[in-house]
N, C-alpha and C positions, 0 to 999 in steps of 0.2 A: 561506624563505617562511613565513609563516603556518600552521597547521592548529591543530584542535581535536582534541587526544590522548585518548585513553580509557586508563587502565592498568586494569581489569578487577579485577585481584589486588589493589592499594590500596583500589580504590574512586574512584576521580577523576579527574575532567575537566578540565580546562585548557586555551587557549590555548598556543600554541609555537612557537619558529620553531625549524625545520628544515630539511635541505638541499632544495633542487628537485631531485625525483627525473626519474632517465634512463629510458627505458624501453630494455626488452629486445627478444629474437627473439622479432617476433608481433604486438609492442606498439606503441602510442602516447604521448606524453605531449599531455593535454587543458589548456588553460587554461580550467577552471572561470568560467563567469560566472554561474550559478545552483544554487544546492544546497538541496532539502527538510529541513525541521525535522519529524520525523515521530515519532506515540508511540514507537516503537520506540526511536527515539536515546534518549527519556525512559528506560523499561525499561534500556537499555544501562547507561546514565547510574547510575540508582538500584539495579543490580545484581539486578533480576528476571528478567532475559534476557541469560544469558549466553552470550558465543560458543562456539560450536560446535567452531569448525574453528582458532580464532586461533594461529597458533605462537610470537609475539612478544608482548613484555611489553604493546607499547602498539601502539594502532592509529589512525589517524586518521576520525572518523566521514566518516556522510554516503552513503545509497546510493542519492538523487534528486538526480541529477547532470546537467549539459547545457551545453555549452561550445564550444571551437575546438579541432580538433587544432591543436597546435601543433608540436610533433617528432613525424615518423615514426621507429621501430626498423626493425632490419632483416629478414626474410620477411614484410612486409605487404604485401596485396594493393594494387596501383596507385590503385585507385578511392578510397582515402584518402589525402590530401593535405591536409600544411599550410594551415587556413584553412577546412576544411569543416566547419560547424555539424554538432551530434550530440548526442543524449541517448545514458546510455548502459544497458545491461540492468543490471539492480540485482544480478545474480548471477552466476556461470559453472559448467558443469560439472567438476568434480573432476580427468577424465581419470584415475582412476584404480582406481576402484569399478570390480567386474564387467560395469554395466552401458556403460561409459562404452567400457572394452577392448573390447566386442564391437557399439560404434557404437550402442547405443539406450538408446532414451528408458523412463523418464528416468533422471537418473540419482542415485546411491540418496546420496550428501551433498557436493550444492550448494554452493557457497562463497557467501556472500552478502557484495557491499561495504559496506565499511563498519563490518563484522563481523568477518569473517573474515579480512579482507584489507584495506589501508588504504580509506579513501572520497574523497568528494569537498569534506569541508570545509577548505578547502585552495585557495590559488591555483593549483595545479595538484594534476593526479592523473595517473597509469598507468592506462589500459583495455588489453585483448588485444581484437584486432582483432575477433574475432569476436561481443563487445559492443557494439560500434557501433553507432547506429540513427541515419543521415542524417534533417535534419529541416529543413521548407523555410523560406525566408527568410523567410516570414510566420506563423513561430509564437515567439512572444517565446522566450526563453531559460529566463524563469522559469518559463512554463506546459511548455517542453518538460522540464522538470528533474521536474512533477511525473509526470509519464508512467506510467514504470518507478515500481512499487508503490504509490502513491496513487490511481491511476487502474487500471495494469495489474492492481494485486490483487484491486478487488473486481470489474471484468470477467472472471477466471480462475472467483471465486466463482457469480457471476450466468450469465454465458453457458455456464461450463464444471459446476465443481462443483456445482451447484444447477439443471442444466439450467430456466432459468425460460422457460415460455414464453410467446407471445402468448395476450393475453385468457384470462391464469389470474393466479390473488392471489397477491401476494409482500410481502413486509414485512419491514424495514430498522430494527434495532435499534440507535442510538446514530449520531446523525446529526452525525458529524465529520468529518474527514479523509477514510476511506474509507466512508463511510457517506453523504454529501451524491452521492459518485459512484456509488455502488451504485444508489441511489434515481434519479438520472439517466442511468443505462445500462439499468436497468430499462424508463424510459422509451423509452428507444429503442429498444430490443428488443420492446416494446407488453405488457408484463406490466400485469395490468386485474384489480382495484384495487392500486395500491399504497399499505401504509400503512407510515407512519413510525412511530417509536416512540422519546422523549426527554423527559429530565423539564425539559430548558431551554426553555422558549419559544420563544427564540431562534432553538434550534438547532428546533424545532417551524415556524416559520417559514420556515427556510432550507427544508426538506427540500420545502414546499408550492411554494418558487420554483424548486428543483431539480425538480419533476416529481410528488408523491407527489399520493395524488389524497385521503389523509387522512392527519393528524399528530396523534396521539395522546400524552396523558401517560401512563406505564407505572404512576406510583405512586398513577393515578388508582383509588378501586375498585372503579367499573365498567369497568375497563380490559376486561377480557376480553369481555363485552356490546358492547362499542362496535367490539372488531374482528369478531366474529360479525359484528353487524348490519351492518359496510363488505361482511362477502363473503358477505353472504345468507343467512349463518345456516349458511356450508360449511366455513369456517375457511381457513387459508392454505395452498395449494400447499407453496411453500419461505418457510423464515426465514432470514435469515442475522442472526449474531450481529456487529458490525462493531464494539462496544464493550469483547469480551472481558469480560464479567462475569458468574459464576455466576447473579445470581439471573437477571440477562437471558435467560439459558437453561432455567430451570426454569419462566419465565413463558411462554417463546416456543415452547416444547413444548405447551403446552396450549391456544395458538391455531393448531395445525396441523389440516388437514382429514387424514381417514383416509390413511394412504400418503403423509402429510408429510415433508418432509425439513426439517431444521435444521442449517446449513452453519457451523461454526466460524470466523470470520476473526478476528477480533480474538483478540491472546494474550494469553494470563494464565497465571500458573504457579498459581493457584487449581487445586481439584480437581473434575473431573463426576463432577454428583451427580445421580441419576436419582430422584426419590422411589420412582415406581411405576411400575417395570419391567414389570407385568401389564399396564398400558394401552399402554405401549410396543408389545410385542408385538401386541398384540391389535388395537391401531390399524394395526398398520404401519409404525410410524413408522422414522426412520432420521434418526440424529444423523450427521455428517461434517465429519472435518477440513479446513481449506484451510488454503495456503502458498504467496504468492506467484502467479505466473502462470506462462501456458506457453510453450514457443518460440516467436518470431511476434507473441505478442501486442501487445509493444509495436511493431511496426514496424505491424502492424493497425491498431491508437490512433491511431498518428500518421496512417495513412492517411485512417482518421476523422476528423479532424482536418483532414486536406489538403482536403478533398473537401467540407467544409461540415455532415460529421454529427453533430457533435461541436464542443461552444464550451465550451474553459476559463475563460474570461476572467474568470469568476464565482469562480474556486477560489484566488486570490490573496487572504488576508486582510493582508500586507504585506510589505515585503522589510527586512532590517535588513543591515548592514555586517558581512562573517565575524568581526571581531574581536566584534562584538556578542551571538556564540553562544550563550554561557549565559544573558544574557538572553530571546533567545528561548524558550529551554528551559525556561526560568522562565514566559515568559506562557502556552506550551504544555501545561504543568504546571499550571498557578493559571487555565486555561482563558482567560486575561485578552481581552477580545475577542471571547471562542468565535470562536477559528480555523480554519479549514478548512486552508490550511497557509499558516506563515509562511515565506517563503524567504532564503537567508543570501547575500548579492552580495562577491565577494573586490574 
């Protein structure tokens, strides 16, 4: 079959054909019909984020995935069967951390696909069962691909990491991939004002048709004035940083109200830099990491989703042919489009 290999230790990406893999005790093998192009495979790619957990020279990317079981292995639960739609969780627990041997959460180094372990750009993949996330015949394949980490990360940031609540300010730095969904989960969760923050138009635009209630230029300079006066002169609740980039942080610190929080999503292997730790303190403030989402979440989304609270249809900016990959990666990269995400079809 088909996949896009990563070797890590060379530095390169390629196209490949490989054996169709079997799955094991637990497992399934999926036939892929949608897979996310996400910054992260970019990082991967360019050797800024390197895996973690990888034990093999090369991996196959891809950890926004959604398809057909196609082969059941053997100790899977019944309720999976040949032919049932499913996205699948973008990571799995260890099994083997302290945390994992004594049954809780969570657990202390997640394997993430695509990463760590092969992914879904590929006609087919491997999941263990306990990945699975059924998803109903009324959700395309490519909208359920983005789910797990496009959609599930910046709802872990918003609802979980960043407790944002009703009718208080939140603001959304870098209105892309997880940042257009940040900005729209916000909204449905009723955070009041929401402001956006992008130096693209464009992406200034989107963030106003996804929900935000102002869309601001960052390298404007009255930036700081113009988010004041969106929240009455109180500053913002939470920030989340959805772009990964330092200055983005050392801006979005200074539009926090007292007792702010500024929630990290986007990654960067850049260094935080705090100028003035006095006002930190003195304000309250509290910087925090995020990774990913929590157990549930993605079968939550989709329930969202089921139920009419939740419309992706907006989050497809287009789909290209798996062989097409590094192209994508490329308009991903070179912004071409300002994509929200483009998805890879085997």
């Amino acid at each position: 079959m088909l996949a896009g290999r990563l070797n890590p230790s060379a530095g390169t990406f390629e196209m490949k054909r490989v054996p169709v893999p079997e799955p094991g005790s637990g497992q399934v093998r999926i036939r892929v019909r949608a897979a996310g192009v996400c910054l992260s495979d970019v990082h991967l790619i360019d050797g800024s984020l390197p895996p973690a957990f990888l034990s093999e020279p090369e991996v196959t990317l891809g950890h926004e995935v959604a398809g057909e079981i196609d082969v059941v292995g053997p100790d899977v639960p019944e309720q999976w069967q040949p032919g049932t739609r499913v996205t699948l969780a973008a990571g799995e627990r260890c099994g083997r951390c302290p945390q994992c041997t004594r049954f809780r959460e969570p657990c202390l180094a997640v394997r993430t696909r695509g990463v760590d372990y092969d992914g879904g750009w590929a006609e087919y993949a491997i999941a263990t069962h306990h990945t699975l996330v059924a998803i109903p015949d009324s959700l395309p394949f490519e909208q359920a691909a983005i789910v797990p980490d496009a959609v599930s990360t910046p709802w872990g940031a918003v609802a979980g990491t960043g407790r944002a609540e009703p009718g208080r300010p939140a603001g959304v730095w870098g209105i892309g991939g997880l940042g257009a969904h940040a900005v729209q989960l916000l909204r449905m969760l009723g955070a009041a004002p929401i402001v956006a923050a992008d130096p693209l138009a464009s992406a200034r635009e989107r963030a106003l048709e996804f929900g935000a209630d102002f869309a601001f230029d960052p390298t404007a300079p009255d930036f700081g004035e113009q988010v004041l006066a969106a929240t009455g002169g109180g500053g913002l609740d939470v920030a989340y940083d959805m772009a990964g980039v330092g200055a983005v942080r050392s801006q979005a610190l200074k539009c926090l109200a007292r007792g702010g929080r500024l929630v990290l999503v986007g990654l960067t292997p850049e260094p935080l830099t705090v100028k003035n730790s006095i006002a930190l303190s003195v304000r309250g403030l509290k910087v925090i990491g995020h990774y990913g989402s929590a157990p549930g979440d993605v079968e939550r989304l989709v329930d969202l989703i089921r139920y009419g609270r939740l419309d992706l249809s907006k989050s497809i900016s287009g789909t290209l042919p798996l062989a097409e990959a590094p192209e994508a990666v490329r308009a991903l990269t070179d912004k071409t489009g300002n994509p929200i995400r483009l998805i890879l079809v085997p």
